[in-house]
Each structure stands twice: as structure tokens, then as C-alpha cells.
ZASE-256001 format. One record per atom (N, C-alpha, C): residue in one letter; residue number from 1; z, x, y. Coordinates in nm, 3 decimals, decimal comma. Atoms other than C-alpha are relative to their C-alpha. Layout:
ZASE-256001
+------+-----+---------+---------+---------+
| rest |  nr |       Z |       X |       Y |
+------+-----+---------+---------+---------+
|    A | NUM |       Z |       X |       Y |
...
+------+-----+---------+---------+---------+
end
This chain:
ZASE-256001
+------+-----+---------+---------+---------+
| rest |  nr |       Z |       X |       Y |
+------+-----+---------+---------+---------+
|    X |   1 |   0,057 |   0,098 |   0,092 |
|    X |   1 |   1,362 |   1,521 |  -5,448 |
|    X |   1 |   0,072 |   0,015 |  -0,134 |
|    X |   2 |  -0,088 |   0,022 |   0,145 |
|    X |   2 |   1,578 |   1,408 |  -5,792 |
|    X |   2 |  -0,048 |  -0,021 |  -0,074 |
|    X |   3 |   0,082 |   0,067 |   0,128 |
|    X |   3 |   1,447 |   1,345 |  -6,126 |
|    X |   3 |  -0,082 |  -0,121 |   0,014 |
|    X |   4 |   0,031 |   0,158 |   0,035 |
|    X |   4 |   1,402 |   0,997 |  -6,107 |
|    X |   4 |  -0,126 |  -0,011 |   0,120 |
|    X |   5 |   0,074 |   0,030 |  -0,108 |
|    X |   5 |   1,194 |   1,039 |  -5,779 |
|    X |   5 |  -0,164 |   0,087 |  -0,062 |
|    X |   6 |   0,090 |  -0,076 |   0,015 |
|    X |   6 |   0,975 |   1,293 |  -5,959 |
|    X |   6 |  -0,065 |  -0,073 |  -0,112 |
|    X |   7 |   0,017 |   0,053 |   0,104 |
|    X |   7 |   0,942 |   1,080 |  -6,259 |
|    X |   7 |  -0,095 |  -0,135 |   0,060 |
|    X |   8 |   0,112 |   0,091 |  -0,039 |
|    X |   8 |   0,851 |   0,788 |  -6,043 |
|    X |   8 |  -0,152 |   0,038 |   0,066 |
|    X |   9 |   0,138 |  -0,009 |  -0,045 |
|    X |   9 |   0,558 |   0,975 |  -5,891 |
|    X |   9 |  -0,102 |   0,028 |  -0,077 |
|    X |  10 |   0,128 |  -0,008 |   0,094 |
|    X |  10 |   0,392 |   1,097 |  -6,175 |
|    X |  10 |  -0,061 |  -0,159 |  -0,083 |
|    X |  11 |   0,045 |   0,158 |   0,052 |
|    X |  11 |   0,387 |   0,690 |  -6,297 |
|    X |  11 |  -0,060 |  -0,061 |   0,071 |
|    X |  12 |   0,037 |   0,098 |  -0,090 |
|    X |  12 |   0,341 |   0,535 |  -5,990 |
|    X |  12 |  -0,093 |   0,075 |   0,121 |
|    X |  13 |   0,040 |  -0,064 |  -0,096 |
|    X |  13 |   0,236 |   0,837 |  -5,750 |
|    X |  13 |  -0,002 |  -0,111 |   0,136 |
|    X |  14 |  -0,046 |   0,061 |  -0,096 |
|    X |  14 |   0,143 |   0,677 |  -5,433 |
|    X |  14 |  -0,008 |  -0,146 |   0,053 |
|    X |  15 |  -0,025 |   0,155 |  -0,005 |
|    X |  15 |   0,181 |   0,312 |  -5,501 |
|    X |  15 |   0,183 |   0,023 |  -0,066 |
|    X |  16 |  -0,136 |   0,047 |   0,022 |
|    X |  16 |   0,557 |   0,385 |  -5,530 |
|    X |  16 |   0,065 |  -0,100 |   0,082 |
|    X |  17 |  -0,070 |   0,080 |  -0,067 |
|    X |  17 |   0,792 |   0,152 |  -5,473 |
|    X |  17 |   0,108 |   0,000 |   0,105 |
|    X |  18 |  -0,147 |  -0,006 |  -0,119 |
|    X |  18 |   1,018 |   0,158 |  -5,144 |
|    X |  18 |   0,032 |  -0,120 |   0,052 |
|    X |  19 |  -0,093 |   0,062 |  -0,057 |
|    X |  19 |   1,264 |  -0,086 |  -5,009 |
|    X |  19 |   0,031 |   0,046 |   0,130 |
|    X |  20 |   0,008 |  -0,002 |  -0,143 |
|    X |  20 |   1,302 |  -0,146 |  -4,653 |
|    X |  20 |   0,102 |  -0,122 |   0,019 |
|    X |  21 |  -0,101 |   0,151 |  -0,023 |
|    X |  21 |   1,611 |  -0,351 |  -4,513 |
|    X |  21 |   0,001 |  -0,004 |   0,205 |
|    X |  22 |  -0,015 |   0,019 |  -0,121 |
|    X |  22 |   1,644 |  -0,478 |  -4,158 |
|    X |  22 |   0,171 |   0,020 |   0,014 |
|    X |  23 |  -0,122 |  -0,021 |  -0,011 |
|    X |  23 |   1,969 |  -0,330 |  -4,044 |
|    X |  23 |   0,071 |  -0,143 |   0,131 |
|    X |  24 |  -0,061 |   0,063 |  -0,125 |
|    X |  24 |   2,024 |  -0,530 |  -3,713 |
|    X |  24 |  -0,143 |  -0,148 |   0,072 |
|    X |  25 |   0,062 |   0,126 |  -0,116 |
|    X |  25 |   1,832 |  -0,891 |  -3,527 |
|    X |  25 |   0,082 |  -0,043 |   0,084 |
|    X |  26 |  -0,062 |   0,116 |  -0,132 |
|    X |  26 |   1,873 |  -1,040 |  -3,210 |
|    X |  26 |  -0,111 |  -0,046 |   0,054 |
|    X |  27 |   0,093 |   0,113 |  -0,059 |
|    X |  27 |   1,671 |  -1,263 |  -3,031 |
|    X |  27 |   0,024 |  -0,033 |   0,202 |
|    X |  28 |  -0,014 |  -0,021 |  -0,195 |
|    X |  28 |   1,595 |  -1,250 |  -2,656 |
|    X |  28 |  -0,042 |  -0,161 |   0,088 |
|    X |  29 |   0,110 |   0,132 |  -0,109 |
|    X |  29 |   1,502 |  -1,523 |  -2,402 |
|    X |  29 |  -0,101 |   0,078 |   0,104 |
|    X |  30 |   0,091 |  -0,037 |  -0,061 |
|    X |  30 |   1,194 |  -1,486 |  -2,195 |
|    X |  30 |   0,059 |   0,090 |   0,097 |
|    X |  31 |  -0,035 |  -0,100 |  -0,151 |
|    X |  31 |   1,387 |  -1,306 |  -1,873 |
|    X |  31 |   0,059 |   0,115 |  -0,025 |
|    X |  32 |  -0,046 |  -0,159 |   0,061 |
|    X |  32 |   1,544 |  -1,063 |  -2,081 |
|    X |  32 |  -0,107 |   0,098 |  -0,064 |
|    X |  33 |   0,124 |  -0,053 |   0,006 |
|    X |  33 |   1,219 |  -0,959 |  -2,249 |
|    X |  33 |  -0,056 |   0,080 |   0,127 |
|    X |  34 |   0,079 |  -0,025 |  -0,135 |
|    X |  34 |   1,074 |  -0,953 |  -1,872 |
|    X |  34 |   0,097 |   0,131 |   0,060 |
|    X |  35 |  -0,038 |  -0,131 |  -0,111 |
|    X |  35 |   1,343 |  -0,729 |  -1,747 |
|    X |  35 |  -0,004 |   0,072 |  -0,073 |
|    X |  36 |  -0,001 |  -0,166 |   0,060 |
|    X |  36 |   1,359 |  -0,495 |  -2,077 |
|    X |  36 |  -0,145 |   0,051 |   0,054 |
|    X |  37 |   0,175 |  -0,046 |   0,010 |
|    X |  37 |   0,918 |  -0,461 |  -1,999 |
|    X |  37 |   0,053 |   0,098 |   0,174 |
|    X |  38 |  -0,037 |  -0,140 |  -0,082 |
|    X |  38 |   1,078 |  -0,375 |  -1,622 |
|    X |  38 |   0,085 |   0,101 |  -0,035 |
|    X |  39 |  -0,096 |  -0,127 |   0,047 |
|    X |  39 |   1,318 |  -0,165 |  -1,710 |
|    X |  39 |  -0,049 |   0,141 |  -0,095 |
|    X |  40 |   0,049 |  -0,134 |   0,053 |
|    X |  40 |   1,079 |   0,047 |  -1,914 |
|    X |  40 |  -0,096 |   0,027 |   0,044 |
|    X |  41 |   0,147 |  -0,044 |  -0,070 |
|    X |  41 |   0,792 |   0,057 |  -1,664 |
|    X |  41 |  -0,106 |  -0,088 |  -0,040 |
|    X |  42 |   0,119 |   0,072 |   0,049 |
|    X |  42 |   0,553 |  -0,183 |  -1,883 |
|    X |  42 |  -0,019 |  -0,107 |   0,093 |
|    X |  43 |   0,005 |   0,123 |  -0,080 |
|    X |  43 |   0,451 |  -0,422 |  -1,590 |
|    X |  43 |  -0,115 |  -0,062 |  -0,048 |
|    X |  44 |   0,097 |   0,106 |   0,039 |
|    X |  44 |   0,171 |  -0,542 |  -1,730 |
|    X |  44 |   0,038 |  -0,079 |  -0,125 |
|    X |  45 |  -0,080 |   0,073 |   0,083 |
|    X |  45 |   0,357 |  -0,654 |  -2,075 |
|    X |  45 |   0,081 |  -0,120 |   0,090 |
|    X |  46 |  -0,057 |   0,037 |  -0,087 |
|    X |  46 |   0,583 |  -0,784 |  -1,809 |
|    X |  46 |  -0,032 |  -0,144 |   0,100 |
|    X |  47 |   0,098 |   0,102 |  -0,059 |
|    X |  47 |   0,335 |  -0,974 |  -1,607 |
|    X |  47 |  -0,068 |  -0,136 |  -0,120 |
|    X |  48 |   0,019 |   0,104 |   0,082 |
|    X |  48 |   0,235 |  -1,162 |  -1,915 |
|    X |  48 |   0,106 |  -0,088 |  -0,045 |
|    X |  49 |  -0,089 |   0,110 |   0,046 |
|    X |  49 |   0,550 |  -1,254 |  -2,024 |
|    X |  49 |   0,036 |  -0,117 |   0,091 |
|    X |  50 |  -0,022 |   0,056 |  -0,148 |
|    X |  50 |   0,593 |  -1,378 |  -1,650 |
|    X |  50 |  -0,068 |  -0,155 |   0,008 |
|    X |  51 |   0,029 |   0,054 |  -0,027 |
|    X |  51 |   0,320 |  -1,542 |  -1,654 |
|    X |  51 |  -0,037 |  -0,167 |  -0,138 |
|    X |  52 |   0,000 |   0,067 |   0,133 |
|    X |  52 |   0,317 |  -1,703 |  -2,034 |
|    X |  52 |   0,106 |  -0,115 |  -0,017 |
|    X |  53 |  -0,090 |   0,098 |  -0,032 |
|    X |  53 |   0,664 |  -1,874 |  -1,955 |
|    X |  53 |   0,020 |  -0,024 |   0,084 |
|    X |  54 |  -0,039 |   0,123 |  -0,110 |
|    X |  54 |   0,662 |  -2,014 |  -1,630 |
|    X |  54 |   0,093 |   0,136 |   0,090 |
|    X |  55 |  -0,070 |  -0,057 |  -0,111 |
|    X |  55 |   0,837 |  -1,724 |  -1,472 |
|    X |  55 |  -0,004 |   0,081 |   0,123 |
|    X |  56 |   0,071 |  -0,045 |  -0,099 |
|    X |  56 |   0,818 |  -1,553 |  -1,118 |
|    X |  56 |  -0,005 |   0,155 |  -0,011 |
|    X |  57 |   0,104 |  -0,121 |   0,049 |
|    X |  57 |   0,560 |  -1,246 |  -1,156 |
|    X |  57 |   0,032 |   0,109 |   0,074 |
|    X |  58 |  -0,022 |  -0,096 |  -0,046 |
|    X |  58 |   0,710 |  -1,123 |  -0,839 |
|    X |  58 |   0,083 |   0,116 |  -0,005 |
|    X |  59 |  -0,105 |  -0,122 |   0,031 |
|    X |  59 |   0,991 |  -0,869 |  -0,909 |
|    X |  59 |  -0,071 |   0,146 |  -0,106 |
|    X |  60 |   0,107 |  -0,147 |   0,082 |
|    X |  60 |   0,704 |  -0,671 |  -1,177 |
|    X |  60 |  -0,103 |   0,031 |   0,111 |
|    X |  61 |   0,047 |  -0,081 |  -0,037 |
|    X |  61 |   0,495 |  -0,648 |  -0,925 |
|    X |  61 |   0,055 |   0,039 |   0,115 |
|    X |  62 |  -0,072 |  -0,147 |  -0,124 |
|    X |  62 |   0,715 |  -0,501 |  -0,619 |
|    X |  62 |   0,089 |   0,106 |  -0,118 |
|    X |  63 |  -0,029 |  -0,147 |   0,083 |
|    X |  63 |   0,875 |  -0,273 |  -0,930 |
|    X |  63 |  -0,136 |   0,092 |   0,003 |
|    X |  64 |   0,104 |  -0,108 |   0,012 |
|    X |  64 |   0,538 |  -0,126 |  -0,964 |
|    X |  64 |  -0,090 |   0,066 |   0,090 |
|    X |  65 |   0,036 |  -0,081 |  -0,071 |
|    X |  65 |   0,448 |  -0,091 |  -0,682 |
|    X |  65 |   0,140 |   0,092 |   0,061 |
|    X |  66 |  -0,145 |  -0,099 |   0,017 |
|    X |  66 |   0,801 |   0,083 |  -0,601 |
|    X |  66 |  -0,024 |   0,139 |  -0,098 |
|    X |  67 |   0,015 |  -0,074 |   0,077 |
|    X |  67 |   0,706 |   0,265 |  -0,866 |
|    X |  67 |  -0,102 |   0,142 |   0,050 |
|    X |  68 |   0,077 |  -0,072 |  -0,072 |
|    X |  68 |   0,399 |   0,379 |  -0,730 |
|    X |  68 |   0,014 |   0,120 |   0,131 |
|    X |  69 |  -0,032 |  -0,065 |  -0,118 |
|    X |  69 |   0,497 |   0,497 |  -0,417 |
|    X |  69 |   0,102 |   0,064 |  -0,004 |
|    X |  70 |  -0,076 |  -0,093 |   0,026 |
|    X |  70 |   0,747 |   0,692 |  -0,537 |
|    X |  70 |  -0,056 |   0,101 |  -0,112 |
|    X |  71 |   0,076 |  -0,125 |   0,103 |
|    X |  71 |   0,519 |   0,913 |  -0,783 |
|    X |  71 |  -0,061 |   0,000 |   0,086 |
|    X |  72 |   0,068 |  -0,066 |  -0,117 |
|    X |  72 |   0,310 |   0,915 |  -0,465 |
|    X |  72 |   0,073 |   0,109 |   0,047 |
|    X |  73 |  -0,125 |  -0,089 |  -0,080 |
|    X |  73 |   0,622 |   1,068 |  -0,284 |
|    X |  73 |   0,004 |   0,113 |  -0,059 |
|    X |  74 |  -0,067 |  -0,079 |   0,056 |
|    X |  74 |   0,700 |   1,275 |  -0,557 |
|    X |  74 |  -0,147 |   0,097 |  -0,003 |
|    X |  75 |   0,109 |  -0,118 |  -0,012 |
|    X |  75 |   0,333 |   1,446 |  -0,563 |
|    X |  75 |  -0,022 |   0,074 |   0,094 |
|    X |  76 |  -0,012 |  -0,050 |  -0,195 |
|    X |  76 |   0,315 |   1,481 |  -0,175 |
|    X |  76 |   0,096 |   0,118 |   0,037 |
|    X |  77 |  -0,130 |  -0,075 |  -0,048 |
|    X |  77 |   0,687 |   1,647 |  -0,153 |
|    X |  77 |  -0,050 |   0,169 |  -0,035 |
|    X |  78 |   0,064 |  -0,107 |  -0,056 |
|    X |  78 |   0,541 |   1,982 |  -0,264 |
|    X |  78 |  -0,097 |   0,073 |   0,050 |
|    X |  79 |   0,072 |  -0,025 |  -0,109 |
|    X |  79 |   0,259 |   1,994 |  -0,076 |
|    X |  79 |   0,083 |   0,015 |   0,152 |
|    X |  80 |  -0,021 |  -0,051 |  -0,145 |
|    X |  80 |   0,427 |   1,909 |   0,236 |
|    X |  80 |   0,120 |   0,159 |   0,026 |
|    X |  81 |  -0,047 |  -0,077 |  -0,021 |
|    X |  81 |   0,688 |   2,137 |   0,187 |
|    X |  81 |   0,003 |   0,207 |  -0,014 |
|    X |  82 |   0,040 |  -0,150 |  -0,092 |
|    X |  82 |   0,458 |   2,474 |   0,216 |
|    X |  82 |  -0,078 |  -0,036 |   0,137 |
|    X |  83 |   0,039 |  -0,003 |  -0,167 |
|    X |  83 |   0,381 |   2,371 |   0,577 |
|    X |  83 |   0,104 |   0,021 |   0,081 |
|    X |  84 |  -0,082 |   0,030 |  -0,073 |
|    X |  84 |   0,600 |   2,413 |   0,851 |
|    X |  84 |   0,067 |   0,166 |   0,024 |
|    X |  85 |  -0,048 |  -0,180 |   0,012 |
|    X |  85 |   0,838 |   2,766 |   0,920 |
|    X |  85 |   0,031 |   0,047 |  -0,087 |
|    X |  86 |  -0,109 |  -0,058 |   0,149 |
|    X |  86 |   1,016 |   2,759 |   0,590 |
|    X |  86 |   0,058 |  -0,036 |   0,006 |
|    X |  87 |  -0,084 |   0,078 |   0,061 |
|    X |  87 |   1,292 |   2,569 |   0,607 |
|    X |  87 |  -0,022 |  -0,148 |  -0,022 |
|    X |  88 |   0,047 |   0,145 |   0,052 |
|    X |  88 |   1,124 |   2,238 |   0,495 |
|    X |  88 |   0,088 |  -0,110 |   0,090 |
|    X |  89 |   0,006 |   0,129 |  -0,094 |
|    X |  89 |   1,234 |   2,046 |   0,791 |
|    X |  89 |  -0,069 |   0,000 |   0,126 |
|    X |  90 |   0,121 |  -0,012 |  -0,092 |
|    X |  90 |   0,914 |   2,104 |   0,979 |
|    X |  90 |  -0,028 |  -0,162 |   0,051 |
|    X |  91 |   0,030 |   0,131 |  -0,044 |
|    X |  91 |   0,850 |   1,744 |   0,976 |
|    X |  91 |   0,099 |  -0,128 |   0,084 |
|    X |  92 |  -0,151 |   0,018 |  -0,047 |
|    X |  92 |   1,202 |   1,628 |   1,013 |
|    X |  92 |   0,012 |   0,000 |   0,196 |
|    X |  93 |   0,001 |  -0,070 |  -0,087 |
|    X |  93 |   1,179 |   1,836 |   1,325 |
|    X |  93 |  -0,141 |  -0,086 |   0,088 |
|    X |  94 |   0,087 |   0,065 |  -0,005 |
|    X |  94 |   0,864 |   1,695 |   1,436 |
|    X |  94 |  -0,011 |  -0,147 |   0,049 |
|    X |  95 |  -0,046 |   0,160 |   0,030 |
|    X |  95 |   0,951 |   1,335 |   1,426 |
|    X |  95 |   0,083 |  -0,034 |   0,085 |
|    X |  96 |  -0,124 |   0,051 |  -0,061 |
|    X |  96 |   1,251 |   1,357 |   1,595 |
|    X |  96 |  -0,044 |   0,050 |   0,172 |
|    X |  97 |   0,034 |  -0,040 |  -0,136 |
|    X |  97 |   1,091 |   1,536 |   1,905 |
|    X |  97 |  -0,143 |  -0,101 |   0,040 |
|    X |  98 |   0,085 |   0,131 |  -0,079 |
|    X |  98 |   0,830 |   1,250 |   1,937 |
|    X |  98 |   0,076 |  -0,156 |   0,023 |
|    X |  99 |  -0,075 |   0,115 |  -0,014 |
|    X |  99 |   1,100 |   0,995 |   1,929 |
|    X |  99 |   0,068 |   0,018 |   0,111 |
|    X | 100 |  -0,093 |   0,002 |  -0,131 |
|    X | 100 |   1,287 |   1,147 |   2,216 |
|    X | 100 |  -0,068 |  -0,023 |   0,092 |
|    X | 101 |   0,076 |  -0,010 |  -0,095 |
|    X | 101 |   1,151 |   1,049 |   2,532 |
|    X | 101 |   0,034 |   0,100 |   0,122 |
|    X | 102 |   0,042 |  -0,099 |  -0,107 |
|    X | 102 |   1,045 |   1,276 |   2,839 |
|    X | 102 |   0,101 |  -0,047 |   0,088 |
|    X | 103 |  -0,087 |  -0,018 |  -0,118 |
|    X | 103 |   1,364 |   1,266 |   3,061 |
|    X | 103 |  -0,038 |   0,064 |   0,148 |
|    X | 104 |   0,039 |  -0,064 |  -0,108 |
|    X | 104 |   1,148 |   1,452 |   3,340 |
|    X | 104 |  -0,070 |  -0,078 |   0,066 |
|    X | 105 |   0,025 |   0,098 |  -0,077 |
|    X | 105 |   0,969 |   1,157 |   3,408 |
|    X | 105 |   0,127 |  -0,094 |   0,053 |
|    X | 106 |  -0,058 |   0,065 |  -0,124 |
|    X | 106 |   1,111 |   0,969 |   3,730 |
|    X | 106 |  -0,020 |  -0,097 |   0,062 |
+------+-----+---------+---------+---------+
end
């Protein structure tokens, strides 16, 4: 803090004066809005903009649910993987021996 800053607070304290400049604008159209809201997860922002201009709602909601079911996945994965012998392709393993069929039948 410099003189002049210390000078203004004892005058003005905290009704000082600050200046604020906008460094940068741009201006979006509705589908760019819609994909920055997907692109950062906000589907319900998303869904409004969708549905405010005329545009189709579906792509926010298969992102979220995409979404979903992959933080499902991702909670599940270490659960399943203390089951099985230990090398975490218990299920793998599993799967592939109910897909083969019984060659002993004749």
C-alpha cells in the first residue's frame, strides 16, 4: 500500500473509489452457450437454454445421463474389484465362461 492509497483511506475509508475496466467481450449464439453449459456439466442451465430458443434438449440429456453412468461405474469399480482371486479379472473371467457354450452336449 503507497501513500496516496493510505491517504485515500483515511478520507474516503471504505467508500473508496475503484475503477473496473472490461478487458475482453464476445457474444455467443444460443448453441454455443448450450454446448459451453455441456461442456461444463451444467445440464440443467443447458436444458433451459435448449428449451428457451427452440433448440433440441436431446444431446443435454443423453450427456447427463452419460454422465451418470459413468460416476456410477466409477463408484462400483472399487467395490467390485475386492471380489474375485486378486487379479481383478474375476468377472472378466466369469462372463466369458457363460458365453462359451457346452461342447459336450450332442
Amino acid at each position: 500500500v503507497n501513500d496516496i492509497d493510505k491517504q485515500q483511506n483515511t478520507i474516503y475509508g471504505w467508500r473508496k473509489y475503484r475503477s473496473v475496466a472490461l478487458s475482453t467481450f464476445s457474444s455467443l449464439t444460443a448453441l454455443q452457450l448450450f454446448r459451453k453449459y455441456l461442456d461444463g456439466n451444467e445440464y440443467d442451465k443447458a436444458i433451459q437454454i435448449a428449451n428457451k430458443f427452440g433448440l433440441n434438449s436431446d444431446p443435454a440429456y443423453q450427456s447427463q445421463f452419460q454422465f451418470l453412468v459413468d460416476s456410477y461405474n466409477q463408484q462400483q469399480q472399487p467395490q467390485n474389484s475386492n471380489h474375485g482371486d486378486g487379479n481383478g479379472d474375476s468377472g472378466t473371467q466369469q462372463q466369458q465362461q457363460q458365453q462359451q457354450p457346452d461342447e459336450k452336449e450332442e
